[in-house]
N, CA and C atoms of all chains as a GROMACS GRO file, in nm:
protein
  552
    1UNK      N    1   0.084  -0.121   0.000
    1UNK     CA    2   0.000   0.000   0.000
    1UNK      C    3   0.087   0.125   0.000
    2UNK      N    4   0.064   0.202  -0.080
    2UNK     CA    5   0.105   0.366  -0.095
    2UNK      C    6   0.028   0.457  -0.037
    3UNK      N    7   0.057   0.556  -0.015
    3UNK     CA    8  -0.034   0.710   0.060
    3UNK      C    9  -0.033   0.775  -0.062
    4UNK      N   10  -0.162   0.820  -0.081
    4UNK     CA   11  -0.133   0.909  -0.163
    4UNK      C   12  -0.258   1.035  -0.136
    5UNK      N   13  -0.153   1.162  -0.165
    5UNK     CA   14  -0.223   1.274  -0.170
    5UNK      C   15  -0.325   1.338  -0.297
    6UNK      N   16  -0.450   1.353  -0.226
    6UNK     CA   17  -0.532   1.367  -0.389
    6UNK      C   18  -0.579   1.528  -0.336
    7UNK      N   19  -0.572   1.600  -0.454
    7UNK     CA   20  -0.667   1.721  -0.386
    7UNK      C   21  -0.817   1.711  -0.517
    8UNK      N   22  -0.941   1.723  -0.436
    8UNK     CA   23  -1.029   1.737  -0.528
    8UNK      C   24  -1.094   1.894  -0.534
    9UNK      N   25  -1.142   1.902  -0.630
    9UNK     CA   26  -1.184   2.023  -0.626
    9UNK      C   27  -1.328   2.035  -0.692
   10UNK      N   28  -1.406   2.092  -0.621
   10UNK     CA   29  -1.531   2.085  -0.660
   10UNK      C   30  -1.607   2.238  -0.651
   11UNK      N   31  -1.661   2.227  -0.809
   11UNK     CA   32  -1.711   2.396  -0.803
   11UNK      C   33  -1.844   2.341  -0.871
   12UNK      N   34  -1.925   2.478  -0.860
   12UNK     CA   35  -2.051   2.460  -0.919
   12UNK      C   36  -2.060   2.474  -1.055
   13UNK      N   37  -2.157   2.414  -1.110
   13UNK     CA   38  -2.156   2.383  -1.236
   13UNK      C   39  -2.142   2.512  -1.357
   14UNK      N   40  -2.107   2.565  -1.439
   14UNK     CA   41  -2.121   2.686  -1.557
   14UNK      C   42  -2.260   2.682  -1.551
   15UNK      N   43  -2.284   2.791  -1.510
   15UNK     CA   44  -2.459   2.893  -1.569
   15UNK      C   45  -2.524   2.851  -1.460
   16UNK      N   46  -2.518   2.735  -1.323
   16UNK     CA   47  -2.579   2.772  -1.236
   16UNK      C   48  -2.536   2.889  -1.108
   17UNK      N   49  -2.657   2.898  -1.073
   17UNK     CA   50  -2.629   3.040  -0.946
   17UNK      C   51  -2.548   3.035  -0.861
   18UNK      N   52  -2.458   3.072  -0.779
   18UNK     CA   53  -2.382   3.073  -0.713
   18UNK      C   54  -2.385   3.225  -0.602
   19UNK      N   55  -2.481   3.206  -0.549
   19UNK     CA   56  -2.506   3.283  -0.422
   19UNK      C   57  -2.375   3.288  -0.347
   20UNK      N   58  -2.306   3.217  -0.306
   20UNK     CA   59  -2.167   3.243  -0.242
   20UNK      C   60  -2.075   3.353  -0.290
   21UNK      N   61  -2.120   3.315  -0.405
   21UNK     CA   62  -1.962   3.406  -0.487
   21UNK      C   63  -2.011   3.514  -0.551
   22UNK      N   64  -2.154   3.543  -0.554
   22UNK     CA   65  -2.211   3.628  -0.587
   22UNK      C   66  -2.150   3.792  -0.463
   23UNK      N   67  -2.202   3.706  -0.341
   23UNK     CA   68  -2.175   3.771  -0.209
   23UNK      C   69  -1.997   3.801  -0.201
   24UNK      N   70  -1.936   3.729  -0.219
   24UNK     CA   71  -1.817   3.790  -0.209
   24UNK      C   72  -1.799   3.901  -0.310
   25UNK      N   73  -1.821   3.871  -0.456
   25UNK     CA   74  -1.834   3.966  -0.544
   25UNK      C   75  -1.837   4.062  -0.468
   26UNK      N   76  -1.991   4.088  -0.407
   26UNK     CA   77  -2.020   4.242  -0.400
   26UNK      C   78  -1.935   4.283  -0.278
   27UNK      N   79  -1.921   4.227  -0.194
   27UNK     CA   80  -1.814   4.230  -0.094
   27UNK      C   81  -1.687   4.317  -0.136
   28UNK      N   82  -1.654   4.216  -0.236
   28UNK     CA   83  -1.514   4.273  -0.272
   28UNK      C   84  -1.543   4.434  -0.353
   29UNK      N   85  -1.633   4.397  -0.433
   29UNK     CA   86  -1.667   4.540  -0.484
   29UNK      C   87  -1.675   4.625  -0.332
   30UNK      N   88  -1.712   4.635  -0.252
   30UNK     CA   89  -1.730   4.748  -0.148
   30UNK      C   90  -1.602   4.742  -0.069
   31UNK      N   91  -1.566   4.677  -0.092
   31UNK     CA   92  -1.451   4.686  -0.030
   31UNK      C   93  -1.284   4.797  -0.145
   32UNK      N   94  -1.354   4.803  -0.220
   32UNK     CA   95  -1.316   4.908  -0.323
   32UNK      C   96  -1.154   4.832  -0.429
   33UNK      N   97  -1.198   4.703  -0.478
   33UNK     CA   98  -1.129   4.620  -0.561
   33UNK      C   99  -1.171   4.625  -0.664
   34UNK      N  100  -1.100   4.653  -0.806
   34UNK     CA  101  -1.200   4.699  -0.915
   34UNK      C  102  -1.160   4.567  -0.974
   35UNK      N  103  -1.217   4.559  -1.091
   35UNK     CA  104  -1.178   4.473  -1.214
   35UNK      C  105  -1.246   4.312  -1.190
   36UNK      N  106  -1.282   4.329  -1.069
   36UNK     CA  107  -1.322   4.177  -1.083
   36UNK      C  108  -1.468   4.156  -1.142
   37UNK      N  109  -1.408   4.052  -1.206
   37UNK     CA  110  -1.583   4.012  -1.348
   37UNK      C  111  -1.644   3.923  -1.292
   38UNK      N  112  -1.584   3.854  -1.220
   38UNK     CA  113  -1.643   3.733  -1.180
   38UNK      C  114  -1.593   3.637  -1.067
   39UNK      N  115  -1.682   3.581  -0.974
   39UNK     CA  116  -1.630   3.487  -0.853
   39UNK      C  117  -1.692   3.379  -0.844
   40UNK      N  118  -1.649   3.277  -0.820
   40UNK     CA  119  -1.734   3.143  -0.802
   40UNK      C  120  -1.666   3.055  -0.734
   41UNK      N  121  -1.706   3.011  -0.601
   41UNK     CA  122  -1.701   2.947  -0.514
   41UNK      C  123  -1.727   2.789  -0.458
   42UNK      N  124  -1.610   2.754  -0.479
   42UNK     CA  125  -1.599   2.570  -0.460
   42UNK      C  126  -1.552   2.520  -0.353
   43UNK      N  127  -1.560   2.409  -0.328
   43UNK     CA  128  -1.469   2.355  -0.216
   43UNK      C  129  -1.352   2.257  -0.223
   44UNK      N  130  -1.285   2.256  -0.150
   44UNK     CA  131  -1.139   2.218  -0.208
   44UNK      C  132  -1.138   2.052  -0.056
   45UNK      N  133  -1.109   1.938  -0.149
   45UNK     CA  134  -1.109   1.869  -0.011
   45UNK      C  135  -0.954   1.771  -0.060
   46UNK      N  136  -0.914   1.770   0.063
   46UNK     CA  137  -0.759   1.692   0.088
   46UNK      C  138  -0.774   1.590   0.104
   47UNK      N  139  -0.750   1.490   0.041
   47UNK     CA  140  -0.774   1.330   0.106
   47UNK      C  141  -0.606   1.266   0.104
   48UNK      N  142  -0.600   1.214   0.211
   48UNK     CA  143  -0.509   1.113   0.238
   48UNK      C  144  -0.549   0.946   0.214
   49UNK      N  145  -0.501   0.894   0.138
   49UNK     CA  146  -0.517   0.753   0.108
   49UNK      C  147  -0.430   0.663   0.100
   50UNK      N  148  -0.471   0.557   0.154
   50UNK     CA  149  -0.387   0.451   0.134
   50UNK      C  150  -0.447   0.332   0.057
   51UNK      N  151  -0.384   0.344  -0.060
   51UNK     CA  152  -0.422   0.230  -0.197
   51UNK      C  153  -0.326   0.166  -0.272
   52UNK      N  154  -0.292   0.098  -0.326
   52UNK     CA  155  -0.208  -0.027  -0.438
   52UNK      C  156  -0.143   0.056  -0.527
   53UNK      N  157  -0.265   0.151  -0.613
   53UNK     CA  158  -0.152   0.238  -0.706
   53UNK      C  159  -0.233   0.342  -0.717
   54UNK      N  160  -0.132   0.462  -0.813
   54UNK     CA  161  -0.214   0.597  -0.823
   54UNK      C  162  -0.367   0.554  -0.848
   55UNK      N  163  -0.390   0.475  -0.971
   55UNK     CA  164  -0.503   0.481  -1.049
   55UNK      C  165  -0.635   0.413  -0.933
   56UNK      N  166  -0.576   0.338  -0.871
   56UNK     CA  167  -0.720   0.262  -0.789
   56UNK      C  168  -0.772   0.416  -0.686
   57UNK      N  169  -0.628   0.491  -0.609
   57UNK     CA  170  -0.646   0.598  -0.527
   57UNK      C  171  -0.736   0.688  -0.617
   58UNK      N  172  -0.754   0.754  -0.732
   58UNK     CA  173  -0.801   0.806  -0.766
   58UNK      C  174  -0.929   0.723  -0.806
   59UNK      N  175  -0.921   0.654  -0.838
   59UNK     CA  176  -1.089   0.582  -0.892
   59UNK      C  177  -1.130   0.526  -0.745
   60UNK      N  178  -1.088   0.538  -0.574
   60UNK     CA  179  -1.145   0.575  -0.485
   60UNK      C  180  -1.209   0.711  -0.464
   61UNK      N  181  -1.157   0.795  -0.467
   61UNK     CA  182  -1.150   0.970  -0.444
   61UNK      C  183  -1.273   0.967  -0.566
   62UNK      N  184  -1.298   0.923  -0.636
   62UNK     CA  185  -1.389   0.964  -0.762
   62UNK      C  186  -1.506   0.892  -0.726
   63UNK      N  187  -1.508   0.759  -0.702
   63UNK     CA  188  -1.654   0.702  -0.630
   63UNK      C  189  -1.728   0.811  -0.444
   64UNK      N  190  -1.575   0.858  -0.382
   64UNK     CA  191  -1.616   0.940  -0.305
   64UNK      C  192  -1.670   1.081  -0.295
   65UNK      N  193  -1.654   1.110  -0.450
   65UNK     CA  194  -1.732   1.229  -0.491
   65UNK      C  195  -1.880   1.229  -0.569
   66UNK      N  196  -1.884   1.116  -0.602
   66UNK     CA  197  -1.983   1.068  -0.653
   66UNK      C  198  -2.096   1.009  -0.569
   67UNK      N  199  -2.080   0.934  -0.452
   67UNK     CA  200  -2.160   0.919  -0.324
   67UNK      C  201  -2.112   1.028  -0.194
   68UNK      N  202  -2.062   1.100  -0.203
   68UNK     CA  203  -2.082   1.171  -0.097
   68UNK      C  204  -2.020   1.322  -0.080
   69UNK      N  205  -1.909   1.358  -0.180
   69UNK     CA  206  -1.843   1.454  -0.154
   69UNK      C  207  -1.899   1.603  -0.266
   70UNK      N  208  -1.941   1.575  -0.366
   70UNK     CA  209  -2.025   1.641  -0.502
   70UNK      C  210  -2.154   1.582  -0.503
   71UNK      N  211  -2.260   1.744  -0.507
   71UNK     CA  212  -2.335   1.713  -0.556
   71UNK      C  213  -2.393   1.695  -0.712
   72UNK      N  214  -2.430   1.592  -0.782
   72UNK     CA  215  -2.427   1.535  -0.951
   72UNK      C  216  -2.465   1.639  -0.997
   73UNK      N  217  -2.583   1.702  -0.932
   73UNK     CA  218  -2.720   1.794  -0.997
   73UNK      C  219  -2.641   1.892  -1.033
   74UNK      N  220  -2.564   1.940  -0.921
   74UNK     CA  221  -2.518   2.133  -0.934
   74UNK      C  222  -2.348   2.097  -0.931
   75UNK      N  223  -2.297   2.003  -0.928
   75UNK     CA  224  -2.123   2.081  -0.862
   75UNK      C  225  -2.074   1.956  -1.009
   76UNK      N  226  -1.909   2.013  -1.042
   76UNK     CA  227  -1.816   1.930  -1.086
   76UNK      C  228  -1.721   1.897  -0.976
   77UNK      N  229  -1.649   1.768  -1.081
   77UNK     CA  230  -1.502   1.790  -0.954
   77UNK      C  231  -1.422   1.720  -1.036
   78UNK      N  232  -1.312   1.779  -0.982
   78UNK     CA  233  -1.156   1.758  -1.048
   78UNK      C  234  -1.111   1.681  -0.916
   79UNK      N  235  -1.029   1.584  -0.980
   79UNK     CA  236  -0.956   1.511  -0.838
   79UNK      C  237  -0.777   1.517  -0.922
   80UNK      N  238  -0.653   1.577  -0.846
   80UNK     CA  239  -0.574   1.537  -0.886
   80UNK      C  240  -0.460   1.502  -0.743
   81UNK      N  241  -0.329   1.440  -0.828
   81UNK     CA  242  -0.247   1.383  -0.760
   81UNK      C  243  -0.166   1.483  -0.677
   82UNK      N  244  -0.128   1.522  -0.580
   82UNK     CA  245  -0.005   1.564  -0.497
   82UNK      C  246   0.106   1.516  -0.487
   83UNK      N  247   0.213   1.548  -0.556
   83UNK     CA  248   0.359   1.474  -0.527
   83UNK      C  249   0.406   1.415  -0.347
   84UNK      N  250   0.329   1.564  -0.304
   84UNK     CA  251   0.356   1.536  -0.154
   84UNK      C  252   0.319   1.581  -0.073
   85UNK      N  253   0.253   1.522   0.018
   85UNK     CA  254   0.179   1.593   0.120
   85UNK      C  255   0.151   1.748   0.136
   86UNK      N  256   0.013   1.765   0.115
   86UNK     CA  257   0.028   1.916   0.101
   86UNK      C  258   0.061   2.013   0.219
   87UNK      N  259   0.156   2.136   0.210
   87UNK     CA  260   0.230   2.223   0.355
   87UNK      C  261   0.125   2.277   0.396
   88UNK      N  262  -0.026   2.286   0.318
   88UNK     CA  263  -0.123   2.391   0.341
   88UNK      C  264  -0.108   2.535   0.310
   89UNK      N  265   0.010   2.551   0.167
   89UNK     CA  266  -0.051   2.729   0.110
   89UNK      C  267   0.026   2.784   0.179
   90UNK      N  268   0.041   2.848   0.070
   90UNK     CA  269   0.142   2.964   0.128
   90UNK      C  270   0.117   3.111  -0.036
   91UNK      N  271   0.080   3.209   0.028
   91UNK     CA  272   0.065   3.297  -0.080
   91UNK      C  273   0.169   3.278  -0.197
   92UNK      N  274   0.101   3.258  -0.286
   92UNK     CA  275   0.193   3.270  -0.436
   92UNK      C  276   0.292   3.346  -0.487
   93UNK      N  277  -0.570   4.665  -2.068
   93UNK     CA  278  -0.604   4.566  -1.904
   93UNK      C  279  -0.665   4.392  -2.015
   94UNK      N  280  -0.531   4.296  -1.915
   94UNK     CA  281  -0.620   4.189  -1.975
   94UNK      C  282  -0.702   4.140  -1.888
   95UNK      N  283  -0.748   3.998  -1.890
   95UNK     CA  284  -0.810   3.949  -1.831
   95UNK      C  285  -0.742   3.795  -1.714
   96UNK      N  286  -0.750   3.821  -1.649
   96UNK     CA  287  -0.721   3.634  -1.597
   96UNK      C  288  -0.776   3.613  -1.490
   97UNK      N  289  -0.798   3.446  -1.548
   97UNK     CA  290  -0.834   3.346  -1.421
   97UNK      C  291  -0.764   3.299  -1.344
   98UNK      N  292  -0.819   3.358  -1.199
   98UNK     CA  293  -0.702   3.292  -1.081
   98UNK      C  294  -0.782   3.205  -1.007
   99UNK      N  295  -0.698   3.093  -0.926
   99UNK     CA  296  -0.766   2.982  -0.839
   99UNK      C  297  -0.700   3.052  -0.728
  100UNK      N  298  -0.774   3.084  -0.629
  100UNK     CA  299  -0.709   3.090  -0.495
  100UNK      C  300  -0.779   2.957  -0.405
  101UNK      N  301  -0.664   2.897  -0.342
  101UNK     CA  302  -0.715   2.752  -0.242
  101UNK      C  303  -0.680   2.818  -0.083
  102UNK      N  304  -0.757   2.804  -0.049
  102UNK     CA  305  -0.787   2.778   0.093
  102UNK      C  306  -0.774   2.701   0.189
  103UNK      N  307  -0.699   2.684   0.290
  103UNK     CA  308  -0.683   2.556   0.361
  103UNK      C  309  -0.668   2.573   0.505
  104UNK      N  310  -0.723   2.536   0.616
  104UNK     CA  311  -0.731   2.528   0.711
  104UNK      C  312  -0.519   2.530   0.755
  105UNK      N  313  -0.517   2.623   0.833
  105UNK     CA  314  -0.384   2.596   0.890
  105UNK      C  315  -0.342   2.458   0.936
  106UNK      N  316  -0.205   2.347   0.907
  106UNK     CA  317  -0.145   2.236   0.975
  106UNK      C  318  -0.147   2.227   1.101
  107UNK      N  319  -0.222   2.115   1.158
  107UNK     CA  320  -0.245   2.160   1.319
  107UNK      C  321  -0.376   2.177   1.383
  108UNK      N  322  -0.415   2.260   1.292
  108UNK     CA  323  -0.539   2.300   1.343
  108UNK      C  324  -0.698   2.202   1.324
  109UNK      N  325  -0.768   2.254   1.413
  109UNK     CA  326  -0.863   2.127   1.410
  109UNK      C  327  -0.938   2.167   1.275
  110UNK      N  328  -0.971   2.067   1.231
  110UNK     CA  329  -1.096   2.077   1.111
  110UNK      C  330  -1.225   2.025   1.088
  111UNK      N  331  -1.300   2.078   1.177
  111UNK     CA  332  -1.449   2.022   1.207
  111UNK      C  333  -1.495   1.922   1.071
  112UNK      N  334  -1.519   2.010   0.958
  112UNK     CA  335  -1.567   2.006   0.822
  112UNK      C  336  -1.505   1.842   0.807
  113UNK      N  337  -1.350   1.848   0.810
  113UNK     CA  338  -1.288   1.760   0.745
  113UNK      C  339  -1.289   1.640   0.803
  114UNK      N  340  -1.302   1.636   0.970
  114UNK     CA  341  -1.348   1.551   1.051
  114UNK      C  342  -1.515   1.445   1.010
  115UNK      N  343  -1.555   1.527   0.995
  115UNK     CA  344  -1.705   1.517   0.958
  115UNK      C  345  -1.696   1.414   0.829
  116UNK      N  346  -1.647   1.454   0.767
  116UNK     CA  347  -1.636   1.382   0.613
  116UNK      C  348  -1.599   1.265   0.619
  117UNK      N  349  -1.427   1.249   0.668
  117UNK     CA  350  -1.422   1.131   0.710
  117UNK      C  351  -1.444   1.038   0.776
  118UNK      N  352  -1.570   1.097   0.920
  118UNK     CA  353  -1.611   1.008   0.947
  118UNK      C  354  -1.730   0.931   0.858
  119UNK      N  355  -1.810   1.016   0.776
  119UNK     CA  356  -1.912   0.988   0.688
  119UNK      C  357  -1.824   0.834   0.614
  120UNK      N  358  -1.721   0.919   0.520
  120UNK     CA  359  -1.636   0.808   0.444
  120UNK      C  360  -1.642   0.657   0.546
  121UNK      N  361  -1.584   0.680   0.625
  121UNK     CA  362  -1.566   0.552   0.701
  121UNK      C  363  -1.705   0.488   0.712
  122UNK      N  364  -1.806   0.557   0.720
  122UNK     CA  365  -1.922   0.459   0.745
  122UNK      C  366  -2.001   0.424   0.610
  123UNK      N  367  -1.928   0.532   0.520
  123UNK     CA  368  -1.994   0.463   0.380
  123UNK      C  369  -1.893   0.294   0.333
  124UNK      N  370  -1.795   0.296   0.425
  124UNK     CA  371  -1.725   0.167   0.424
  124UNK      C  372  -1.594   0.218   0.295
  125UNK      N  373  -1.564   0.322   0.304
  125UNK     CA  374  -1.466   0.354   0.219
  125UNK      C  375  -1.333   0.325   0.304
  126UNK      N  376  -1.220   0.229   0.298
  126UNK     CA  377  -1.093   0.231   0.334
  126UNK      C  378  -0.978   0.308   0.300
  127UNK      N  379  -0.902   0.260   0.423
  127UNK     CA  380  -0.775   0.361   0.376
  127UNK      C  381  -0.795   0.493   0.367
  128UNK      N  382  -0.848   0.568   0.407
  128UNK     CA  383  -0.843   0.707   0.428
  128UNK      C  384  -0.784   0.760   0.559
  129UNK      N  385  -0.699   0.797   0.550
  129UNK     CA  386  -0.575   0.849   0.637
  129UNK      C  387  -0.634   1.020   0.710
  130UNK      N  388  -0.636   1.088   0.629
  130UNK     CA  389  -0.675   1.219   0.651
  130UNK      C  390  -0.774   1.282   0.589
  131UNK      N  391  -0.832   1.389   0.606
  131UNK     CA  392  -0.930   1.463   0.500
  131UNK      C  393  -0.942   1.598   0.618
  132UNK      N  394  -0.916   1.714   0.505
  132UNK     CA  395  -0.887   1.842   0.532
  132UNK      C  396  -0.957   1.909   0.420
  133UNK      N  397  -1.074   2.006   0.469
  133UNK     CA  398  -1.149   2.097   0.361
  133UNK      C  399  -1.091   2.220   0.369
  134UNK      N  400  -1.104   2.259   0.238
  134UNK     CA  401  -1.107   2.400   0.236
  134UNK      C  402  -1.185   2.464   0.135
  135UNK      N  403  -1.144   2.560   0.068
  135UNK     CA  404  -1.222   2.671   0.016
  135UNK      C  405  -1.155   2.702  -0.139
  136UNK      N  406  -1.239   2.693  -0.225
  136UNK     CA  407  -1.159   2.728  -0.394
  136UNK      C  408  -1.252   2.852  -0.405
  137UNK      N  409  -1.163   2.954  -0.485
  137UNK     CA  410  -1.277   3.042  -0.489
  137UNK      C  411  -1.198   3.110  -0.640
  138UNK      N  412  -1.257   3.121  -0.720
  138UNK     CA  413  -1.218   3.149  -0.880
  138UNK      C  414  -1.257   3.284  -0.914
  139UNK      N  415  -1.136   3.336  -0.921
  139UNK     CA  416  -1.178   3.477  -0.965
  139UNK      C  417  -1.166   3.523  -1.139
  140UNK      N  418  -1.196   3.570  -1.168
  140UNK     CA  419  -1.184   3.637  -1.284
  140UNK      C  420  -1.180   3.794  -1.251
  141UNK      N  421  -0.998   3.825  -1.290
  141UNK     CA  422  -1.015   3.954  -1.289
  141UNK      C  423  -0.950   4.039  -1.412
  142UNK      N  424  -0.965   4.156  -1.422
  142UNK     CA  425  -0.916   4.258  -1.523
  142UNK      C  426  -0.800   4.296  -1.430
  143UNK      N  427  -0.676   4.332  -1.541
  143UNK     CA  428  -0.532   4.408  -1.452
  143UNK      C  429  -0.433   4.398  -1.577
  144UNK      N  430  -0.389   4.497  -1.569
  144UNK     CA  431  -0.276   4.526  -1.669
  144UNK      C  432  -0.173   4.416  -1.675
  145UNK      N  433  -0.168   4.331  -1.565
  145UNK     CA  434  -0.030   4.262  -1.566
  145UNK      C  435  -0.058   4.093  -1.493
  146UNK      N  436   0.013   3.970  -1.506
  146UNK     CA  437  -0.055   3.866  -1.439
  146UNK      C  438  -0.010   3.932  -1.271
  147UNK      N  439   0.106   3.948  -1.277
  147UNK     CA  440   0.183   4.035  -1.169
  147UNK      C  441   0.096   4.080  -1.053
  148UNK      N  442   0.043   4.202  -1.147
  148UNK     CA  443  -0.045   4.300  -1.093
  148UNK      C  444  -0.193   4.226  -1.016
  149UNK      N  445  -0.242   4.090  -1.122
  149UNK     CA  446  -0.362   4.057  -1.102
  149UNK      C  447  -0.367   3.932  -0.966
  150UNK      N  448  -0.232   3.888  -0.965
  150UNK     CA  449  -0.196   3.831  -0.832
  150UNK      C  450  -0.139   3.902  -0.695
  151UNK      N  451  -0.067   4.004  -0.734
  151UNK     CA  452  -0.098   4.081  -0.616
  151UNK      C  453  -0.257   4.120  -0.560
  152UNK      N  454  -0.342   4.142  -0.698
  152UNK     CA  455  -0.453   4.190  -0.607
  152UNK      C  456  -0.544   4.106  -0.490
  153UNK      N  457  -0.530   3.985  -0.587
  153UNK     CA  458  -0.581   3.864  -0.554
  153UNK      C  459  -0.523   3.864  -0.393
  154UNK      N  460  -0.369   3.852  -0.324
  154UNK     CA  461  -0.359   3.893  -0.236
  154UNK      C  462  -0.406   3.964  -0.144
  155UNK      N  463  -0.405   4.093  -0.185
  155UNK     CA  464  -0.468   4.177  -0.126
  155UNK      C  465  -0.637   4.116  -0.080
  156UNK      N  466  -0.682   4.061  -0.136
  156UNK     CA  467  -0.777   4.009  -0.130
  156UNK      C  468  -0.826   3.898  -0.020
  157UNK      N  469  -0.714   3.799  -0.040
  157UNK     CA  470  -0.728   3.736   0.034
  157UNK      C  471  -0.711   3.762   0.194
  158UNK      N  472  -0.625   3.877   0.182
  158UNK     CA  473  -0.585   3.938   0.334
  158UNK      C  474  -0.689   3.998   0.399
  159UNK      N  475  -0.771   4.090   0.271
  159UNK     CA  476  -0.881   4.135   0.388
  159UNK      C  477  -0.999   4.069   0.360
  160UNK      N  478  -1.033   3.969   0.289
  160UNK     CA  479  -1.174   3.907   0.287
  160UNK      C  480  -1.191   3.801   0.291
  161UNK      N  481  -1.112   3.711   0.166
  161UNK     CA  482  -1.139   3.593   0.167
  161UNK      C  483  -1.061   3.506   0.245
  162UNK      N  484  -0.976   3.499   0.331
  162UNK     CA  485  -0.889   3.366   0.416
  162UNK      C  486  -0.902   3.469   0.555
  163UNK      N  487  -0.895   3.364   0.650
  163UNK     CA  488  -0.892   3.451   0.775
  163UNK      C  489  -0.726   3.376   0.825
  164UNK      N  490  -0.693   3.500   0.823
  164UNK     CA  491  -0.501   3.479   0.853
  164UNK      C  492  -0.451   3.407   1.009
  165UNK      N  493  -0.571   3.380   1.083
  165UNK     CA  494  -0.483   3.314   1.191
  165UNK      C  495  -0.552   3.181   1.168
  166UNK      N  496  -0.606   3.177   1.104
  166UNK     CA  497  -0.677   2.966   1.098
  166UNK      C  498  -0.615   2.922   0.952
  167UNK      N  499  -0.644   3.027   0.826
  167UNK     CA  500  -0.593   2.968   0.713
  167UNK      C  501  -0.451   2.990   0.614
  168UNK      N  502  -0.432   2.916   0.574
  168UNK     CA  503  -0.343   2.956   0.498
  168UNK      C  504  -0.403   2.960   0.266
  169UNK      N  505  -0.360   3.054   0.244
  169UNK     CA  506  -0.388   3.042   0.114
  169UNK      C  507  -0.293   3.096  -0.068
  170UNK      N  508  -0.317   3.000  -0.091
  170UNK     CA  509  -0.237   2.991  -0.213
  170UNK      C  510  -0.299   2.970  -0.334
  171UNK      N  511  -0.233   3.088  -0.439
  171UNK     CA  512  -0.282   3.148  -0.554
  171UNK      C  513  -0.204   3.107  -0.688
  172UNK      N  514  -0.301   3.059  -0.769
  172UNK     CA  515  -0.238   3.011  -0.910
  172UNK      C  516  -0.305   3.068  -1.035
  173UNK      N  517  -0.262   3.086  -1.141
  173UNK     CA  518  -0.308   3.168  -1.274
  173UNK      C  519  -0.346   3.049  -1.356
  174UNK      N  520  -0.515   3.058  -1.373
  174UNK     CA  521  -0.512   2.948  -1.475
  174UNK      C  522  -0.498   3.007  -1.604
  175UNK      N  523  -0.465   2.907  -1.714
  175UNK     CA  524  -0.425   2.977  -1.854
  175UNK      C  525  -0.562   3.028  -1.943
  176UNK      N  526  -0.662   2.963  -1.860
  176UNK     CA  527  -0.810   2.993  -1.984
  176UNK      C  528  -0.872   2.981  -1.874
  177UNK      N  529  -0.986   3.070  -1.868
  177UNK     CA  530  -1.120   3.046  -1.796
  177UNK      C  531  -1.160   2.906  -1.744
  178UNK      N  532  -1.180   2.885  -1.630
  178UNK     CA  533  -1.194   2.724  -1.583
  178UNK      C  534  -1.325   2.710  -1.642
  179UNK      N  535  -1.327   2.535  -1.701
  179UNK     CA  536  -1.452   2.488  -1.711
  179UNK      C  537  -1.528   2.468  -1.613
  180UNK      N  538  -1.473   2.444  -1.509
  180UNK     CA  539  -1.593   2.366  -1.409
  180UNK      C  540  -1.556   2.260  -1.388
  181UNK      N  541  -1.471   2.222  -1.421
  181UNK     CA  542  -1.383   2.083  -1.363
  181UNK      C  543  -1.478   1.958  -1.411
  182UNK      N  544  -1.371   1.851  -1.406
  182UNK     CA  545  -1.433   1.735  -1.469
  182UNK      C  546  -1.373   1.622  -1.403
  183UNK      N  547  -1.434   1.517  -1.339
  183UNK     CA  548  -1.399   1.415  -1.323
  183UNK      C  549  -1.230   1.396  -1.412
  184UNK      N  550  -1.127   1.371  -1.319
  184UNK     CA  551  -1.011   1.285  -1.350
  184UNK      C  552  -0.975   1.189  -1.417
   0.00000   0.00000   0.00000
């Protein structure tokens, strides 16, 4: 068994509403930030796994977005690999 | 002024407790999913902005994140330039 780091990422679908990011929008607009066209708001989830090889870890992480982590109706999701444990961010 | 798409990720500071992420994996575990080691949520939030420079359009993004979107003593957050407008992500 290997560990492996997956980050998925899950946003709402193109052309549906997004009340979250709507609100930051205007947020940020009052907060006196120009130029921004657009915000949309996803959730980002870290999974730690322990599986046989990359491909089964990810075709875990993908049945776990599919029963429980994304919703089908409204959200996508991207699942990818991490070389290595993620430090948790650090401004770009 | 061009245009670009930035991903800013969000992540709960190393260390720190993570209700959200707690939650999940216990769900996982009772959906009978194995091998899951960790799970840590956070926050994607996709901007689209106007700025003369990618430079310029990641500093703002900064700025951004400092006073609105990450709260600086729980999260940490890190900013990337995507090359084209995100689709909406797709299954892996």
């Amino acid at each position: 068994m290997n560990r492996f780091q997956l980050e998925v990422r899950i946003k709402p679908r193109p052309g549906l509403l997004d009340p979250e990011g709507k609100a930051i929008h205007h947020a940020l607009d009052s907060l006196g930030f120009e130029g921004v066209d657009d915000v949309r708001v996803g959730k980002l989830v870290d999974l730690q796994l322990e599986a046989p090889s990359e491909e089964e870890a990810i075709e875990r992480a993908t049945q776990m977005c599919r029963k429980l982590l994304a919703n089908p109706v409204t959200e996508n999701f991207r699942i990818t690999v991490a070389n290595e444990p993620s430090d948790g961010g650090r401004p770009a």
